[in-house]
Backbone as JSON Lines, residues from 0, in Angstrom:
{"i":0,"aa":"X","n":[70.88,-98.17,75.0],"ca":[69.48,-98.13,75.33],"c":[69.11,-99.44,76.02]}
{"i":1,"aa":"X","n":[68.41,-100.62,75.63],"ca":[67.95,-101.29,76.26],"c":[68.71,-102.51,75.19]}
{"i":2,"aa":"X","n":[69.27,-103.48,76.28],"ca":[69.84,-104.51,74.95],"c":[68.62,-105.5,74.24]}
{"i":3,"aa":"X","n":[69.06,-105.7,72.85],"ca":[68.6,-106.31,72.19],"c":[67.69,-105.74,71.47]}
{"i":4,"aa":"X","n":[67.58,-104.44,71.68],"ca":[66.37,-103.46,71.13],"c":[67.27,-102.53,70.05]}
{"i":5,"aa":"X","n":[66.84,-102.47,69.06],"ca":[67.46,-101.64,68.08],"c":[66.7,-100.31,68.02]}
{"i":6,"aa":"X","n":[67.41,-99.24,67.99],"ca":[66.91,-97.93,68.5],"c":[67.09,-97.26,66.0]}
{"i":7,"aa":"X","n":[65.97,-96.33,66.65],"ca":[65.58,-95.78,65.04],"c":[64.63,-96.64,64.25]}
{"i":8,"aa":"X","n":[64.13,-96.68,63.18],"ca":[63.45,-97.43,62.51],"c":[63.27,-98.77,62.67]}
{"i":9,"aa":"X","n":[61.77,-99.05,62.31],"ca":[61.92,-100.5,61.83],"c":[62.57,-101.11,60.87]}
{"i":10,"aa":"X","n":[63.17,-102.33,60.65],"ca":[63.94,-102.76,59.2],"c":[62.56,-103.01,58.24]}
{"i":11,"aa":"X","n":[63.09,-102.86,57.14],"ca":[61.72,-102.36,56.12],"c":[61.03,-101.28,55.67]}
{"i":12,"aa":"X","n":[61.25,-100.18,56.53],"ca":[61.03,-99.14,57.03],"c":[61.36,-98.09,55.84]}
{"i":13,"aa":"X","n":[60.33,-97.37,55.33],"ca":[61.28,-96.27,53.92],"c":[60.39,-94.8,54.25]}
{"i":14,"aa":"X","n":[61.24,-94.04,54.78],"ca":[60.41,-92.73,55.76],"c":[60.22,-92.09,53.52]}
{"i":15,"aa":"X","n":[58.96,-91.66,53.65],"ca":[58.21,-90.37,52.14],"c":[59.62,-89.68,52.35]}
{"i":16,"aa":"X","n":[59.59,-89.83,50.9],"ca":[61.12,-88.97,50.51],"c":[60.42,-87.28,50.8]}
{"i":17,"aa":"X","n":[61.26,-86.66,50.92],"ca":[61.19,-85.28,51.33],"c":[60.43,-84.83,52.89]}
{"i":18,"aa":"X","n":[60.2,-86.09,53.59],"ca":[59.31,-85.99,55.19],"c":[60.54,-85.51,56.03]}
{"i":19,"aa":"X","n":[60.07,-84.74,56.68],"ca":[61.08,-84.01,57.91],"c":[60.11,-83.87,58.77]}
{"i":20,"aa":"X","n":[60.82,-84.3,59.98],"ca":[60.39,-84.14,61.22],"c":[60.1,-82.57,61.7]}
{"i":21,"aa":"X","n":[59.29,-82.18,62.86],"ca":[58.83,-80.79,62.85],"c":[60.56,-80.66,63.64]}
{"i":22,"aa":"X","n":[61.0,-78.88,63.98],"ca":[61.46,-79.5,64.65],"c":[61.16,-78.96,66.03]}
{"i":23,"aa":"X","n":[61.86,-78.55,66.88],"ca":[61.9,-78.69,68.09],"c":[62.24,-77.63,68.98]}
{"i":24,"aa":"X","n":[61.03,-77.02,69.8],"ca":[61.6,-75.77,70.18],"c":[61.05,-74.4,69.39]}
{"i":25,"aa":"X","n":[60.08,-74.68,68.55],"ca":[59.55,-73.48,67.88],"c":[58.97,-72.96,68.38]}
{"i":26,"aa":"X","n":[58.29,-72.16,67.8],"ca":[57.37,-70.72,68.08],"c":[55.99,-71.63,68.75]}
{"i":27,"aa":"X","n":[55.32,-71.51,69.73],"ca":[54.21,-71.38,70.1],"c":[53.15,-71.04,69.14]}
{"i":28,"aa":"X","n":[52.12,-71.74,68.84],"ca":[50.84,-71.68,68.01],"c":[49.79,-71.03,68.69]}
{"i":29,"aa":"X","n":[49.44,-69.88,68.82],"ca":[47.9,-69.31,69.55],"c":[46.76,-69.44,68.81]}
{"i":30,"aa":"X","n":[45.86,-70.19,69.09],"ca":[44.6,-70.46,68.98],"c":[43.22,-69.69,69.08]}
{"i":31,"aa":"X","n":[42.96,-68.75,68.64],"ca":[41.76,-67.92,68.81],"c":[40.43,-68.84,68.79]}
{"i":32,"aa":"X","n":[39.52,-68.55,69.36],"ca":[38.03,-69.03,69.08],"c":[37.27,-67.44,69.26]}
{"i":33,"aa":"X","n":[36.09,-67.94,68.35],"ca":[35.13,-66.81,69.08],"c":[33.99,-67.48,69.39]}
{"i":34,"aa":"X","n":[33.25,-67.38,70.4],"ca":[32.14,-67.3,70.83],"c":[30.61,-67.11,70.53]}
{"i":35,"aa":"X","n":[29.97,-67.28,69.87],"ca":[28.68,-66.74,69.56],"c":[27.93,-67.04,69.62]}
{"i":36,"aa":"X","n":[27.01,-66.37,70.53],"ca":[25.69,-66.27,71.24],"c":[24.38,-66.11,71.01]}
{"i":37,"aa":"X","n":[23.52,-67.11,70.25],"ca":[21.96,-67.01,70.11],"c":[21.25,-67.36,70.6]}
{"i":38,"aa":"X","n":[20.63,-65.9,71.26],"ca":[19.6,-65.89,71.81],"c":[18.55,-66.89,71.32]}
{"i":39,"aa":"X","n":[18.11,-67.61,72.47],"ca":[16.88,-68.62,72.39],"c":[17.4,-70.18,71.84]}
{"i":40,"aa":"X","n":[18.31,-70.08,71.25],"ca":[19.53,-71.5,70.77],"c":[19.02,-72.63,71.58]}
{"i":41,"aa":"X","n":[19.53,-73.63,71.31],"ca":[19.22,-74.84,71.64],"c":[20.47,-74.69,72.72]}
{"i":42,"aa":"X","n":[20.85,-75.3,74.05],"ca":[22.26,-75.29,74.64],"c":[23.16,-77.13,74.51]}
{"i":43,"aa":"X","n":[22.11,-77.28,73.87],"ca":[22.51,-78.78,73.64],"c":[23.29,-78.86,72.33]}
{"i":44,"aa":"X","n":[22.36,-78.88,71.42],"ca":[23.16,-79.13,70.0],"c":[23.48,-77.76,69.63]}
{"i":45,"aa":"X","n":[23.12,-76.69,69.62],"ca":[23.08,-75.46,69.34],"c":[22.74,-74.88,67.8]}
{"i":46,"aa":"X","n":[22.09,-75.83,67.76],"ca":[21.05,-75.54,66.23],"c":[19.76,-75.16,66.21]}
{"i":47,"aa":"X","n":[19.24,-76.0,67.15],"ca":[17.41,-75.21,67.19],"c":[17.41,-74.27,68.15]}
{"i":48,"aa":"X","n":[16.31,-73.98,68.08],"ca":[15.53,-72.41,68.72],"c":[14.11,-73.33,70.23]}
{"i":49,"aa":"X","n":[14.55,-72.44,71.11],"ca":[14.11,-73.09,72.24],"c":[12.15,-72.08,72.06]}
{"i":50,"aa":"X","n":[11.53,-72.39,72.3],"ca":[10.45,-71.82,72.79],"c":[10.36,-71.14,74.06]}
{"i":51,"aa":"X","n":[9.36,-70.25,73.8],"ca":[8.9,-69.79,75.3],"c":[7.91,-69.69,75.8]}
{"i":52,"aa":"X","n":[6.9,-70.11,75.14],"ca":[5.76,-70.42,75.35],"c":[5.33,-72.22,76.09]}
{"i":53,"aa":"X","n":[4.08,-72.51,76.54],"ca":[3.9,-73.73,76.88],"c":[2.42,-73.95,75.61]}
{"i":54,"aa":"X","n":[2.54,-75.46,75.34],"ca":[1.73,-75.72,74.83],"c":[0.42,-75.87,75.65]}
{"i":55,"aa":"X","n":[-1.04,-76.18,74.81],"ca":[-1.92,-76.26,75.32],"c":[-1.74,-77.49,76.11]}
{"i":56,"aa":"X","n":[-1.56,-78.9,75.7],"ca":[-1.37,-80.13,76.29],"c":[-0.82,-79.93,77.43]}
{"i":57,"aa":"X","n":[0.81,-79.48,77.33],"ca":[1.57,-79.28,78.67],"c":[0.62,-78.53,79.87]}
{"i":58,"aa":"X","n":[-0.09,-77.52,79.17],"ca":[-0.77,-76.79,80.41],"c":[-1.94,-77.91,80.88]}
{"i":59,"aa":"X","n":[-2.69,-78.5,80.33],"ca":[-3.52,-79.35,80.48],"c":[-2.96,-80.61,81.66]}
{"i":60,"aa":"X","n":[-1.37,-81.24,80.75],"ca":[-1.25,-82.07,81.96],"c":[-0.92,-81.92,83.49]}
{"i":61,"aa":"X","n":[0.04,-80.77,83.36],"ca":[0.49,-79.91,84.58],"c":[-0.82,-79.49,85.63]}
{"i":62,"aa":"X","n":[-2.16,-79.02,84.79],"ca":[-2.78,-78.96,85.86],"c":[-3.8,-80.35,86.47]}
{"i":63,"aa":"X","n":[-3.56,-81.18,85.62],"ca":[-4.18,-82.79,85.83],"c":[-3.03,-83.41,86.91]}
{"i":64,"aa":"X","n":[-1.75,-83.58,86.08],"ca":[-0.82,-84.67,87.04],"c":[0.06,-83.8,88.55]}
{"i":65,"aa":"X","n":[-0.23,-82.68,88.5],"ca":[0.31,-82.11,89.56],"c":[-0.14,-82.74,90.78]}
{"i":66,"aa":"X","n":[-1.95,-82.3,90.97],"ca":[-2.66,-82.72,91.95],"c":[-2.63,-83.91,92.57]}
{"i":67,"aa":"X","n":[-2.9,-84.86,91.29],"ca":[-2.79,-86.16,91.54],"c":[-1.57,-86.98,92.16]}
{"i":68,"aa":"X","n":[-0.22,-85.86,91.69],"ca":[0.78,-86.45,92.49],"c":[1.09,-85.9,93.87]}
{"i":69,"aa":"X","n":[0.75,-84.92,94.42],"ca":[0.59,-84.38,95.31],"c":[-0.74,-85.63,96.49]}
{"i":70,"aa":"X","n":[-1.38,-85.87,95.88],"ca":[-2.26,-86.62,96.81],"c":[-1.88,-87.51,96.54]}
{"i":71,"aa":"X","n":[-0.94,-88.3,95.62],"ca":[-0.4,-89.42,96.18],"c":[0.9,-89.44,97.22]}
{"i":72,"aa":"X","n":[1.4,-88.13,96.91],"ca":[2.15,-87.92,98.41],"c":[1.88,-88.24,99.72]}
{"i":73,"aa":"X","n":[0.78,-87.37,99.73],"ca":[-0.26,-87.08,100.99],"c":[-0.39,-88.88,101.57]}
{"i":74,"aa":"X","n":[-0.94,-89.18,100.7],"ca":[-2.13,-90.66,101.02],"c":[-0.32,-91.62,101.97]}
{"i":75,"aa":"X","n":[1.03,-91.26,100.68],"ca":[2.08,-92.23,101.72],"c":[2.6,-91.71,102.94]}
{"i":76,"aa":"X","n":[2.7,-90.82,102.94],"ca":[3.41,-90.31,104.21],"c":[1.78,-90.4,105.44]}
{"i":77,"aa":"X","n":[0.85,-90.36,105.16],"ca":[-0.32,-90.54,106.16],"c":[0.03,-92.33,106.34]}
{"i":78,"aa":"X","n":[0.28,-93.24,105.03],"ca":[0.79,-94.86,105.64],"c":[1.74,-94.92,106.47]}
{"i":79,"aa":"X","n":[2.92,-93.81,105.92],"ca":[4.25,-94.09,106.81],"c":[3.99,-93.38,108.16]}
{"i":80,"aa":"X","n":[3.08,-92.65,108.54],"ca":[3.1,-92.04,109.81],"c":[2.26,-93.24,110.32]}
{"i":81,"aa":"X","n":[1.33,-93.85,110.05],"ca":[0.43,-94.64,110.42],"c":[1.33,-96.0,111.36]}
{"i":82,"aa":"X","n":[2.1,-96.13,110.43],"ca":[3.57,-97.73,110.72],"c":[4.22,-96.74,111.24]}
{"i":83,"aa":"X","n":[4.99,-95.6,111.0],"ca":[5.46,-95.84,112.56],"c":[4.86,-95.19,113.97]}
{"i":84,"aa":"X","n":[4.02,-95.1,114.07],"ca":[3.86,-94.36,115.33],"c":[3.3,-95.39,116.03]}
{"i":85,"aa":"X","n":[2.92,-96.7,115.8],"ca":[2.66,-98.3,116.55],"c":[1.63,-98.59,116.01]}
């Protein structure tokens, strides 16, 4: 092997009486899973239950911060047309 390297155990070394190595060349292990699918599940952790409804708040902000970001669109692209056209 490689000199100076001692091949097999370390010295000191006491392999659990009755340990055997697997060995080599056996049978193939097949692995089944199953799958299962709940409806409305969380897809993240897959423990909670998603809603389908919107809250009152959400509807509240959606129709507050939509607009407002929309006309702050508006207001930059009217600066950026402003700079560049001279």
């Amino acid at each position: 092997m490689f000199p100076g390297y001692q091949s097999g155990a370390p010295p000191g070394y006491q392999p659990m009486p009755g340990a055997v190595a697997p060995p080599y060349g056996g049978q193939p292990v097949q692995v089944t899973t199953t799958n299962v699918v709940v409806v409305g599940g969380c897809p993240a952790c897959r423990v909670g239950i998603l809603e389908d409804d919107f809250t009152l708040l959400g509807v509240c902000c959606a129709i507050l911060f939509f607009p407002l970001g929309e006309f702050r669109n508006f207001i930059k692209n009217e600066a950026f047309a402003h700079y560049t056209t001279g």
